[in-house]
C-alpha positions in Angstrom: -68.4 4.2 -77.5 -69.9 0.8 -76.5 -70.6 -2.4 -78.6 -74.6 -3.1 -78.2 -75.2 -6.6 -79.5 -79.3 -7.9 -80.3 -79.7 -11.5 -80.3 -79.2 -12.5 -84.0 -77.8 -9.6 -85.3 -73.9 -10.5 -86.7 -72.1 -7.5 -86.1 -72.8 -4.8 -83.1 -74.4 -1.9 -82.7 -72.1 0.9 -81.8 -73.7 3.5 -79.3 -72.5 6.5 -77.6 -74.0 5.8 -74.5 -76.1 3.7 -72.5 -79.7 5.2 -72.2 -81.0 5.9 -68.8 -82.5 2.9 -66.9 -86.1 3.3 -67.0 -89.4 1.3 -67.2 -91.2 4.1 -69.8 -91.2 2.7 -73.4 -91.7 6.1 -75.2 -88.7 7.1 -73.0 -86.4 4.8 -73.9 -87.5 4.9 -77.7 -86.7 8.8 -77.3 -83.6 7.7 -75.6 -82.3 5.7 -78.4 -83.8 7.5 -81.2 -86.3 5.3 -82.2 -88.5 7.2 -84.2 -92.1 4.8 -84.0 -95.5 5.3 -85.9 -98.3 6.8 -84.0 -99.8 3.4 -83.7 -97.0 1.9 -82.9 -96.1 4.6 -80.2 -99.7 4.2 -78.8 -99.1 0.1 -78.6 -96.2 0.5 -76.4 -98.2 3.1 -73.8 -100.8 0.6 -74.0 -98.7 -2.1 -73.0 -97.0 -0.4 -70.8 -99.4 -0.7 -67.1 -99.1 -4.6 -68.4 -95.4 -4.7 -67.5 -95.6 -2.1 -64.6 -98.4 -4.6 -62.8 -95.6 -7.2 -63.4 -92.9 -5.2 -62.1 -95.1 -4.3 -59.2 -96.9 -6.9 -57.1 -99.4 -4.7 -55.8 -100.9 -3.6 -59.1 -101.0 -7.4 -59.5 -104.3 -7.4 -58.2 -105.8 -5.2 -60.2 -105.0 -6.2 -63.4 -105.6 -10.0 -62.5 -108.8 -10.2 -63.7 -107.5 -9.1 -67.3 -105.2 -11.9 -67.6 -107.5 -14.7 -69.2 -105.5 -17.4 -71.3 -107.2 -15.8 -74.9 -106.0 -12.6 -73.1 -102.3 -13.4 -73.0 -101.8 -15.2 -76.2 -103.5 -11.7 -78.4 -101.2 -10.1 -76.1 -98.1 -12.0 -76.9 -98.8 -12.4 -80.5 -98.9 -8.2 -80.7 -95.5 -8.4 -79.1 -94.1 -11.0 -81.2 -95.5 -8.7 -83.8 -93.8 -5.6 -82.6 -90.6 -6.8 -82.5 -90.6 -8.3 -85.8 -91.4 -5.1 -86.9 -88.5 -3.8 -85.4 -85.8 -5.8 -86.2 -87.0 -4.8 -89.9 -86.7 -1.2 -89.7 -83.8 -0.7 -87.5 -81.6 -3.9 -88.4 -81.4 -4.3 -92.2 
């Protein structure tokens, strides 16, 4: 078993294994169980080409014209709001 600690969270997580390295959200929420709302499932695919065209120069390009400043912020606020949820369902 291995200790998992999340930034906040007093005592660790312990987890049988380490899930598989991978850039597909709705694989690693499978991975670790995560069972996620249909919306919030369908946030993470949708978020998902935004952190492959960061992980990828060459998309970079493409999704360039997307990034606008009022862009970014809804973006980051959805995140900020994702994770939030988060923490409250799976670390009480």
């Amino acid at each position: 078993r291995r200790l998992c600690r999340w930034r906040g969270r007093r005592k660790p997580l312990q987890i049988d294994s380490a899930p598989q390295f991978t850039h597909n959200f709705k694989l690693l929420c499978k991975q670790g169980k995560l069972e996620l709302p249909e919306n919030r499932t369908q946030w993470l695919m949708d978020l998902m080409p935004h952190y492959l065209g960061a992980r990828y120069p060459e998309d970079i390009l493409k999704l360039k014209k997307r990034y606008t400043q009022t862009f970014c912020e809804k973006l980051f606020q959805e995140t900020r709001e994702f994770f939030q949820w988060l923490k409250s369902v799976y670390l009480k």
